[in-house]
Structures are given as C-alpha cells and as structure tokens.
N, C-alpha and C positions, 0 to 999 in steps of 0.2 A: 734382241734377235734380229737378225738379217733378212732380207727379202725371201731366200729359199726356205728359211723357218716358219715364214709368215704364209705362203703357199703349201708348206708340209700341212700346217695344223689347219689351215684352211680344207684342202685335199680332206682330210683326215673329217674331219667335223662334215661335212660334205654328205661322204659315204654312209658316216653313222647315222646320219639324221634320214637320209634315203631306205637305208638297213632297218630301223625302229618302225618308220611306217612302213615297210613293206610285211616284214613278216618274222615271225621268232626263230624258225626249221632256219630261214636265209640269214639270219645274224647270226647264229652259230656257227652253220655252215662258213659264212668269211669268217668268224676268226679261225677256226678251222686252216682253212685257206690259206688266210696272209702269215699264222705262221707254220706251216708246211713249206711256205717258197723260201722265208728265212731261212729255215734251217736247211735246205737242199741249197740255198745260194752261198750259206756261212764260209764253205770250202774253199771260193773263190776266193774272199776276204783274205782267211788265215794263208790264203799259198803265196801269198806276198813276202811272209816271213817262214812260212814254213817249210817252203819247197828247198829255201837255200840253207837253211839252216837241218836239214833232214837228209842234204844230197840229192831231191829229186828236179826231174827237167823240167820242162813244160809240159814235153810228152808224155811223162810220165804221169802227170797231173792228169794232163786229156785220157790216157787208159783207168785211172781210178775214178775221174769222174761217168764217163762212157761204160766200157767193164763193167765200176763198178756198180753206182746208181741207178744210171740210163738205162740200163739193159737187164737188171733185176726189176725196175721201178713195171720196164713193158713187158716182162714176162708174166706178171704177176697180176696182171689190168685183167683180163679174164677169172680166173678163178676168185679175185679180189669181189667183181661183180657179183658174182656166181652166190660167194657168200652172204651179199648184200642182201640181193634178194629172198635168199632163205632164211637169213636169221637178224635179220633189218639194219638199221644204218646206228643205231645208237651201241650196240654193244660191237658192232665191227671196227666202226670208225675209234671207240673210246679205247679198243686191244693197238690197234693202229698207233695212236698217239703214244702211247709207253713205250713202244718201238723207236718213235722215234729219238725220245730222250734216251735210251741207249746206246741208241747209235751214236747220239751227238757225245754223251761223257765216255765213251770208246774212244773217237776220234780225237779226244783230249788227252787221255791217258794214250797215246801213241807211244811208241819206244822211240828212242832217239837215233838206234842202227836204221842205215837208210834199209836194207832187207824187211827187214822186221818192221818199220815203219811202212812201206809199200804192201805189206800181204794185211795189218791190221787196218790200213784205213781203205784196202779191197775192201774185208770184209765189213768193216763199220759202213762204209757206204751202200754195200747189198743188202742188208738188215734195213739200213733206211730207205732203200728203195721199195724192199716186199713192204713196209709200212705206210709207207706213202700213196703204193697202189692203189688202197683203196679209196685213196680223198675225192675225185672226181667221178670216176662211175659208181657208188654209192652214194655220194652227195647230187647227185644228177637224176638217180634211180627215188632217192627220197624227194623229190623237187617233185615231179612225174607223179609219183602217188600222192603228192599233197598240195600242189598249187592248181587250180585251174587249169582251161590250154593257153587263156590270152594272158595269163601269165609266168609262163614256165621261159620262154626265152629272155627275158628280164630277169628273173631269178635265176637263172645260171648265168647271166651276164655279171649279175653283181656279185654273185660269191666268187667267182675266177678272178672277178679287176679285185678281188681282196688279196690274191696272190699278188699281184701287181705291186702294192701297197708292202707286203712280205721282202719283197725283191729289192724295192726300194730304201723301206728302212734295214736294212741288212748291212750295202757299203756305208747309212749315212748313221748307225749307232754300234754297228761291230769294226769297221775303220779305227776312230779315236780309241773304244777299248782296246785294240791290237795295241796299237802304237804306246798306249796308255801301261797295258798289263799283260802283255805278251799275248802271239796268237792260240794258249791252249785255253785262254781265257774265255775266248770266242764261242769255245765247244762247250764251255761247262755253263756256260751264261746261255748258249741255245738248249741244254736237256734242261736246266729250271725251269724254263719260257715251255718247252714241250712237256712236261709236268702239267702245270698249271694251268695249259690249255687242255690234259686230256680231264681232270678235276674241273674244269668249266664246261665242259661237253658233259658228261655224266649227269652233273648238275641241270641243264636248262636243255640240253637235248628233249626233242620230243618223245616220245615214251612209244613204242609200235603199238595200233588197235589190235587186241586179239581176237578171234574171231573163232568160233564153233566149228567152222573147216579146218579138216587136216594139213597140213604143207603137202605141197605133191611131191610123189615119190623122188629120190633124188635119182633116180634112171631116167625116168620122163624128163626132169628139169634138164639135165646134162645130155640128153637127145635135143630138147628146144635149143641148148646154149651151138650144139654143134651144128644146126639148123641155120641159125644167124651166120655164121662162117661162111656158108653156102651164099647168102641172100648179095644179091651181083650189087644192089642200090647200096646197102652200107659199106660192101667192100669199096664202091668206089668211091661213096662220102669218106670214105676211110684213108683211102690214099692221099686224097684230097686233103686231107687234115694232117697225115704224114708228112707233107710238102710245109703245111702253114705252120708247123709246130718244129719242122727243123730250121725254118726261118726264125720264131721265135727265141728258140733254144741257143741262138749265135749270139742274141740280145744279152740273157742270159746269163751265159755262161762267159763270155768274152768281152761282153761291154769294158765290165770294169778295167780289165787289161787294154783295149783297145785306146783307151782314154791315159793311161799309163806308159805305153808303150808307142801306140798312132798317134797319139796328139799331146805326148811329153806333160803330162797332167802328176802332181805327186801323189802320196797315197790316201794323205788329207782331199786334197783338193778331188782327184777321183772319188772319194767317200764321196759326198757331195754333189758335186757335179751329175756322177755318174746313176745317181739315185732321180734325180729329176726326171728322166724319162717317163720313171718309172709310175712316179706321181699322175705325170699326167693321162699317164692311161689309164690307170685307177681312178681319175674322177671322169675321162671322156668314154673309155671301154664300153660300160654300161649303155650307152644311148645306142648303141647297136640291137642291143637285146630287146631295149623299149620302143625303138625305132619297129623293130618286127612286129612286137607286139600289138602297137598301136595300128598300123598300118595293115595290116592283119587283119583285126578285125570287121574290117568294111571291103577284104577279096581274099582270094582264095593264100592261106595262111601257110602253106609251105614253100608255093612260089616265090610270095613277098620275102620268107627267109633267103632263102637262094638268091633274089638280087642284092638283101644287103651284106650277104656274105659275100658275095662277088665284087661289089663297089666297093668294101672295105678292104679286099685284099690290094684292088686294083692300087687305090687311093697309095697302102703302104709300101709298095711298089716302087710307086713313084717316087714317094718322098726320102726309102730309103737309099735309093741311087742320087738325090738331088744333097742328102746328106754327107755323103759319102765323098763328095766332091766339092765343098764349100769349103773354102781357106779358114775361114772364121770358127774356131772352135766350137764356139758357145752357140752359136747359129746353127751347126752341126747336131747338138747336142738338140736342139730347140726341131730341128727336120725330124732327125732320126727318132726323137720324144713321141712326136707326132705320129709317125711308123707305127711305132710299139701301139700305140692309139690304137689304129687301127686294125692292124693286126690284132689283135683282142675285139676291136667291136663283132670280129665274127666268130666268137667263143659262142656267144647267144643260140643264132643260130646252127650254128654247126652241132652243140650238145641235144636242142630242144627238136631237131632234126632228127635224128639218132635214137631217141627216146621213142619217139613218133615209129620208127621201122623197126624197133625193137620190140612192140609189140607188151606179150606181160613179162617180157625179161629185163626191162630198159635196165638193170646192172649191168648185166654179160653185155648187151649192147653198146652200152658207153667201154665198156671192159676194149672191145673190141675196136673200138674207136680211138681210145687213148693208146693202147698197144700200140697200132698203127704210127699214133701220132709221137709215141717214145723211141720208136727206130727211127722216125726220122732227126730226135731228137740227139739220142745217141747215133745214128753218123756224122749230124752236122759238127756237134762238139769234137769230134775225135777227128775230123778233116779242117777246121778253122786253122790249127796252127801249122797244118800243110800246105793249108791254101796261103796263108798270111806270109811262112817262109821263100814260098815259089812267087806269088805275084803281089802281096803287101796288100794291107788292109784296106785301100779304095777297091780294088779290081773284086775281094774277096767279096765284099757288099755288094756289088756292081752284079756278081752273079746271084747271091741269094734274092735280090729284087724280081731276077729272072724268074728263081722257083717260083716266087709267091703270086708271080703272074700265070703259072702254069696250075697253081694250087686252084686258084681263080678259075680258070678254066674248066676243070674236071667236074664243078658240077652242073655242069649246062648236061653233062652225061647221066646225072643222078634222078632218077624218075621219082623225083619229090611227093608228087601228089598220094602214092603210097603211104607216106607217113602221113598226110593228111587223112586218110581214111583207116588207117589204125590207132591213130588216137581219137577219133571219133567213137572208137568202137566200147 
C-alpha cells in the first residue's frame, strides 16, 4: 500500500475508535452518514463516462444534479423533521435508506437515449434526494433527545465528518470500479452498500422509549413547526449556514472535476488525489465540535459555539483562496484539504445551535436549517460551471472564500444565548 492508503486506514481506524467510545445512537448514525454522501457523490464519479457516452453536457449534469437532488433533497428537510419527531428516528431514517438503494439501481438501469436518459436520472436523483432528507435533521433531532448538552456539539461533529469519509471513499473506490467495470457499475455497487446499511440501521439502531403520553395532536405540532419559520435567530443561523453549505457543496460536487480539468489530473489519479481532502476533514472536522464542547463547559456554551463557528469559517477562507492560487498541485490539494477541515469543524456548532432554538421540535428545526443550507447548495452547484466558463476555476474559488467569510459573519447577528436557555429548559 502507498502513503495515501496508509492515512485512509489510519483516518479510518481514527473515527472508529473515537465512534465506539462515544456512543452507539453516534456510530450508527455515521455509517448512516458516510454512506449517504457516497451515494449522493457516486453521480460525479460515473459523469466521467457517462455524460459522454449518454449525450449529456456538463450542464446538463449540473440541472440533474441541482433540479434534481439539491432541490428535492431541501424541499423535503422540513416535513422530513416533522416526521422525525412524531414517529422517531429508527423507523424514518430505516424507510429512508431503501430509498436510497432505488434510487441508486435506477440510475443504473438508465436508458441509453440521451432524452430518456436525462428525465430518468431527474427522477432517480429526486427520489434520492426526499430520502436523504431526512439523514441530518432526524439524526441531529435524535442526538438532542439522547446525548447530554456538553455533548451534543461533538456528536454531531462526528457523525457529519462521517460523510466526509463517504465523499472521500466514493472517487477513491467507485474511480477504479468505473474504469475497471463500466460506470453503471458504480449505481448497482451503491444500492447493495444502501441495502445493507438500511439492514444495519434496523438492526443496532436504538429503539424509541415509549411513554404513556399521547403524541400531540398533529395541528399543534404543524402550528410549532410553522412557528420556527417565524423565529428571526434560526432564520438567520439559517442563512448563515446557507452561505457555508453552498461553499461546501462546490467541494463536492466539483472537486473531482476541478482536479480533472484545473489541474490536468487523470481519472485514476483524481480517484485518489481528489479523495484526500476529504480524509482530512473526517479525522480534523470533529475537533470543532469537541472544541465547543469542551470549552463550553467552564462559559457561557452558545457563545463559545458561535466563536468556533466563526474561526472556523474564517480559517477556511483563507486557506481556500491561498489554495486556489498555489502553482503546486499537490500543495493545492493539501490548502484546500485543510478548507474542507474547517469548513466542517463548524457542523458542531451550527446543528447543536439549532437544536438549542428549536426548542421540543429540534427535527423541523434542523429541517429548517438544512433547507436553507441545500439552496445554497443547489445554487452553488448549478452556477460552478458558469462561474468556471466566464472566469476559470482560481477566480471561481477566490469568490466562494468571500461567501464563507460572509457565512462567518452573519452570526455575530444571531442572539445565541436563546438557544442557551431553551435547552436548558
């Protein structure tokens, strides 16, 4: 094995051993996680071979991914919660995952007319997007009801850097299969893998407590969920997260081509290469969340979140413009790694925030947060290959550094201490 295999399984070994002592809800919850981002990143992989071999453009790639994913994925973060909360996280999330394995052996069986190729894998990507909806605000809403407070920002640090981990092994074990066994391979190799993880959810998920109280009526609950809509502090941790999450999403969705096409990389070597980022944030992401946690407990614990969500956008900021601009490939890859780092370390905070102002809905809450945070995801995807055509891929970076300084900013607006005194409650 080579140095990057020796830091995968290191990474890898890392997480798990972190995952086992923390807690069971949080280990499930990241495999959950890491592969969810596989099979939403798989599309990027196969468009390598598949776009040319189908007739479709790039652009047309970016409206099936945006269209069709992105924009089902955030319509569907509300009502996704909504369910969470009423009928718990074990039988939502486990209907979830079978979704996803048809969407992915859909997107396998595509037709091979470019027409018909374009409206099935709309729809195979909108099916995986209502399915996906619900992985983080019900994984977030179950965190809330069952960890602690001085450990809820940790715990959703680590199960989101398990996505991280999803993103990463995606170009560096669906690549070689492409190249190896064609890219419809790639689809039927991710619905096994989403199989098998909703059959390991069922299995070790935790079981909801029932209780001799009724659920409340679903008019009251759906009056609370439209209550939150109103509340000005989430709307604006919301935008806020809108801005960090269509930074993210350019990671994403576009790395791998960027490294393909920006820096003349093959499709091996991008498998590869372009996966390292990803690694590294999945074993440094998490220290944002512990970092809150920790630090937290000896002052006041929503402010402490708020500066490390602010340093960590700031930090990724920087480094993504400092990336962006290095001659050196590999040096590149090693800045913008770093980015992604950080950009994630303020997952933590920004979810265990949200929970805190959501009060007894923290589903709909996160619902409402992730929405936010998937339109920004879906514009940025669907504007990358217009930014990249008109001013090429440094300038393109050069601006989203900008957003995620502005992401940065918005919560000095956020009257955090709110959330500090409804999770108290």
């Amino acid at each position: 094995m080579n140095s990057i295999d020796w830091l995968i399984l290191i990474g890898l070994a890392a997480l798990l051993v972190v995952v086992l002592r923390f807690s069971r809800l949080v280990a499930v919850l990241s495999i959950v996680s890491l592969v969810g981002y596989a099979l939403r990143s798989n599309i990027q992989i196969a468009q390598e071979l598949m776009a040319p071999e189908l007739g479709l453009s790039m652009k047309d790639m970016g409206v099936i991914t945006g269209s069709g994913f992105l924009l089902s994925y955030a319509l569907f973060q509300i009502p996704a919660g909504f369910l969470g909360d009423r009928f718990g996280a074990r039988i939502v999330l486990g209907l979830a995952l079978v979704a996803w394995a048809v969407a992915s052996f859909a997107s396998g069986a595509v037709p091979a007319a470019a027409g018909a190729a374009f409206t099935t894998l709309i729809a195979a990507r909108i099916l995986l997007g209502i399915g996906q909806a619900a992985t983080y605000p019900v994984g977030s809403m179950a965190i809330a009801q069952t960890l602690p407070l001085d450990r809820r920002a940790t715990g959703n640090a680590i199960y989101i850097a398990a996505a991280l981990f999803g993103s990463a092994l995606a170009p560096y074990t669906l690549a070689p299969l492409m190249v190896a066994e064609g890219w419809r391979t790639v689809f039927i190799a991710s619905g096994v893998v989403g199989l098998v993880t909703a059959v390991i959810w069922f299995a070790f998920a935790p079981r909801r407590h029932h209780t001799h109280a009724a659920p409340p009526p679903i008019g009251y609950q759906i009056r609370a969920v439209l209550r939150l809509l109103t509340n000005r502090d989430l709307a604006l941790l919301s935008v806020s997260y809108m801005l960090h999450s269509a930074v993210f999403y350019v990671f994403i969705f576009w790395f791998f081509r960027y490294l393909t096409e920006g820096r003349g990389f093959s499709i091996l070597a991008s498998g590869r290469w372009g996966s390292l980022p990803y690694f590294m944030a999945a074993v440094l992401a998490p220290l944002g969340g512990l970092l809150a946690d920790r630090l937290g407990r000896s002052g006041n614990r929503s402010r402490i979140r708020r500066r490390v969500a602010m340093t960590a956008l700031i930090a990724a900021a920087g480094l993504m413009a400092i990336g962006a601009n290095l001659d050196s490939a590999y040096l590149a890859i090693a800045a913008l790694g770093l980015s992604v780092s950080f950009i994630n370390a303020a997952e933590g905070p920004f979810w265990a925030t949200t929970a805190g102002l959501g009060a007894q809905n923290p589903g709909a809450a996160g619902g409402v947060l992730n929405l936010m945070g998937n339109f920004g995801g879906f514009w940025s995807t669907l504007a990358v290959p217009w930014m990249t055509e008109a001013w090429g891929w440094t300038a393109m970076l050069g601006i989203w550094a900008g957003v995620a300084i502005i992401a940065a900013l918005l919560w000095l607006s956020v009257r955090v201490d709110r959330a500090e005194t409804t999770e108290a409650v």
